[in-house]
C-alpha positions in Angstrom: -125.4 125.9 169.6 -122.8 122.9 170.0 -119.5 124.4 169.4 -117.3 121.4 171.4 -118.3 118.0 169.3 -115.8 116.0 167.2 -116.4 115.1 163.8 -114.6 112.5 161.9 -112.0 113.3 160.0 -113.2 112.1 156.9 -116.1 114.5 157.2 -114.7 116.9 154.3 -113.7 114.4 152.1 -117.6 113.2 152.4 -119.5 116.2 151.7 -116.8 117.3 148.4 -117.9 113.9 147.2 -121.7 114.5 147.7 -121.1 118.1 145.8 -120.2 115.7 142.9 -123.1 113.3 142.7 -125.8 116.2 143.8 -127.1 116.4 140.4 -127.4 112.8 139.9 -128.8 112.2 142.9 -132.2 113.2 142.4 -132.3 110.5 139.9 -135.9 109.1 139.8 -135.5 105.6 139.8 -132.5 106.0 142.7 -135.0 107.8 144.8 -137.9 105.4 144.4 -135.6 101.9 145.1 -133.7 103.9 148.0 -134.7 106.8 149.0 -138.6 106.8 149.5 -139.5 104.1 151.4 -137.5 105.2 154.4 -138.8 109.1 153.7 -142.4 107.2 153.6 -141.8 105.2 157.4 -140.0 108.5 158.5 -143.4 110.7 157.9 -145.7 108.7 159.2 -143.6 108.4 162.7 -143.7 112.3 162.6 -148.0 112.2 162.0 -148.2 109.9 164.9 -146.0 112.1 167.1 -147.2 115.5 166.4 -144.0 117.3 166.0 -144.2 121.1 165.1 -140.3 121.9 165.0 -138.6 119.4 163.2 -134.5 118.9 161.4 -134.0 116.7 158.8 -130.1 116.2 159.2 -127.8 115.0 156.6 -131.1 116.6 154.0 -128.7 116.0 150.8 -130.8 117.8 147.7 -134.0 118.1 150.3 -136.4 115.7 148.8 -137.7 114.3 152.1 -137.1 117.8 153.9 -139.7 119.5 151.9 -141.9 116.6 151.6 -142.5 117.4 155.5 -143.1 120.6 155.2 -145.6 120.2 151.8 -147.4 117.4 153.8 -147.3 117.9 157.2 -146.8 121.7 157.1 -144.9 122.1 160.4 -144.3 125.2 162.5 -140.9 124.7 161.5 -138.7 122.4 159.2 -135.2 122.8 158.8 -133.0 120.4 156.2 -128.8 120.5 157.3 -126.0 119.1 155.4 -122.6 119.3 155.0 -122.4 119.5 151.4 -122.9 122.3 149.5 -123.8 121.0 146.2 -126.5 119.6 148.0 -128.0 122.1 149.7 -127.8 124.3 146.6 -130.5 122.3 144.6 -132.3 121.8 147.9 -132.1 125.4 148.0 -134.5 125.3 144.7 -137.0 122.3 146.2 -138.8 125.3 148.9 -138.0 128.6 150.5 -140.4 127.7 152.9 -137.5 125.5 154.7 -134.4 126.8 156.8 -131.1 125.4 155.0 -128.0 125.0 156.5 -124.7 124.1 155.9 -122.8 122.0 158.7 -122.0 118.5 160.6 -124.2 116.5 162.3 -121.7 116.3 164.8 -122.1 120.5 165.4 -126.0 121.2 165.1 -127.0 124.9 164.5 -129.7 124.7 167.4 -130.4 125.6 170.7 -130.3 123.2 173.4 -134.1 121.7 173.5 -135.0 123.4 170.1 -136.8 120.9 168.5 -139.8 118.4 168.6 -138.2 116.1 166.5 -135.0 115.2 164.6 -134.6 112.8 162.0 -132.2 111.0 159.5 -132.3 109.4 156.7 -129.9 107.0 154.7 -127.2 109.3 156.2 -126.2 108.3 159.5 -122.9 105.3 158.6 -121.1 108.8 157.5 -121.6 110.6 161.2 -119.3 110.2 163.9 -122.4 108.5 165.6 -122.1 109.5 169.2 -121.6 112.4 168.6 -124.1 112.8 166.2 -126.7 110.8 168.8 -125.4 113.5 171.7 -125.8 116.3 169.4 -129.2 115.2 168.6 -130.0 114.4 172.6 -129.5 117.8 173.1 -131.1 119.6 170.2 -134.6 117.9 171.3 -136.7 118.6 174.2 -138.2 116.6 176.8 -140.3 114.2 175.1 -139.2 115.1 171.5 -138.6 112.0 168.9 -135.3 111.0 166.9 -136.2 109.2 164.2 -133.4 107.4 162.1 -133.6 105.1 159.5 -129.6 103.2 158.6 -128.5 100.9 156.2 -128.1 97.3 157.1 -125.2 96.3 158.2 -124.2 93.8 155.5 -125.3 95.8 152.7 -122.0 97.1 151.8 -119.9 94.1 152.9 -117.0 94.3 150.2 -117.1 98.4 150.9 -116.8 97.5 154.4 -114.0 95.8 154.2 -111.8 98.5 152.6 -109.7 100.2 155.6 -110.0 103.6 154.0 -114.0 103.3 153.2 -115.5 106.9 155.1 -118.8 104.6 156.2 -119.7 102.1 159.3 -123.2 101.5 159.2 -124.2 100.2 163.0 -126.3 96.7 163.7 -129.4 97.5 165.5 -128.3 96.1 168.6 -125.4 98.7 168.5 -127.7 101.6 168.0 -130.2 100.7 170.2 -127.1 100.2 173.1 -125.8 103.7 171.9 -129.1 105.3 172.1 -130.3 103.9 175.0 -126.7 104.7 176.5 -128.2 108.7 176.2 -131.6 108.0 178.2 -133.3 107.6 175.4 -136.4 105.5 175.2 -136.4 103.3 172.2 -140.2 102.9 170.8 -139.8 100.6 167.8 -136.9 99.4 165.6 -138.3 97.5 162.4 -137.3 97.1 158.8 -138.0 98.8 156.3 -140.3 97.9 153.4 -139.0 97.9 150.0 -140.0 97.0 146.5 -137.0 95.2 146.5 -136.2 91.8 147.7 -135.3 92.9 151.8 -131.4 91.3 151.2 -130.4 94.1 148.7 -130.9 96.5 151.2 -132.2 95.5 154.8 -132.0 98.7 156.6 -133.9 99.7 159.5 -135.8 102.8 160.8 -135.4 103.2 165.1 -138.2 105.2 166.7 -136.8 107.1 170.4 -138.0 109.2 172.3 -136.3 111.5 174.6 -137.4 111.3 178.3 
């Protein structure tokens, strides 16, 4: 387990703000415009690859954490979060899952742990290098990261508020910062919507450790 990584500073004020909205969150329409198309690309990349041992980090209330296990029914699926209002009605969704409480910056793994890690609508809140290093070494040989991020223009007048806890990366910079860990990158695309793609043009990337 990673004892040594940073984590932003803002990463409390994050997940108290999360504990708030947890109830809302699972708000149908919410999940099917946001939420489900990237839970959709995410499961099929994990089908294709095979993974038996598989984190879902920044889980929230578990929705696409237990959809792996219900549908792909892995040796092993864990959801982690740093909110705790989250993870309590995730907590609800299966006891078939391992839950746990922490950063993304500080996974509670072993080195080479896991087949596969992934993340969803989660990552412009992670100190990302950290998080990327943390999940280098989480993954073994071979193992997938699968992340899907925001577009980078999707929050433009958010962006520009000095004090907003959120930097969502273009994918040129995640692809550099990925690759910058030895990673292999197998496919960066956008992701389909049933919304016109401006709204929200995020971006699943597909890499695989060597």
């Amino acid at each position: 387990m990673s004892t040594a990584a940073p984590t932003r500073a803002c990463n409390t004020l994050i997940a108290r703000s999360f504990d708030w909205i947890a109830r809302p969150y699972d708000f149908a329409p919410l999940q099917w415009l946001v939420y489900r198309p990237p839970h959709d690309e995410v499961l099929a990349e994990l089908r294709a690859a095979g993974a038996c041992r598989i984190a879902d980090i920044g889980c929230g209330t578990g929705i696409l954490t237990s959809r792996i296990e219900r549908e792909l029914r892995p040796e092993r699926i864990v959801g982690v979060d740093a909110s705790a209002g989250m993870l309590a009605r995730a907590r609800r969704r299966s006891e078939r899952v391992g839950w746990y409480r922490g950063p993304a910056e500080r996974l509670p793994f072993a080195d080479a742990d896991l087949d596969a890690v992934v993340c969803t609508t989660a990552f412009h809140f992670f100190d990302q290098p950290a998080a990327l290093a943390e999940f280098a070494r989480v993954l073994v040989p071979g193992g997938v990261m699968i992340v899907s991020t925001v577009g980078s223009l999707s929050l433009p007048r958010l962006a520009r508020i000095s004090m907003f806890p959120a930097h969502a990366p273009t994918p040129a910079e995640l692809r550099k910062m990925v690759q910058a860990l030895g990673f292999d990158v197998l496919d960066q695309r956008p992701i389909h919507r049933p919304l016109p793609r401006p709204l929200i043009p995020d971006i699943v990337t597909v890499a695989r450790r060597p």
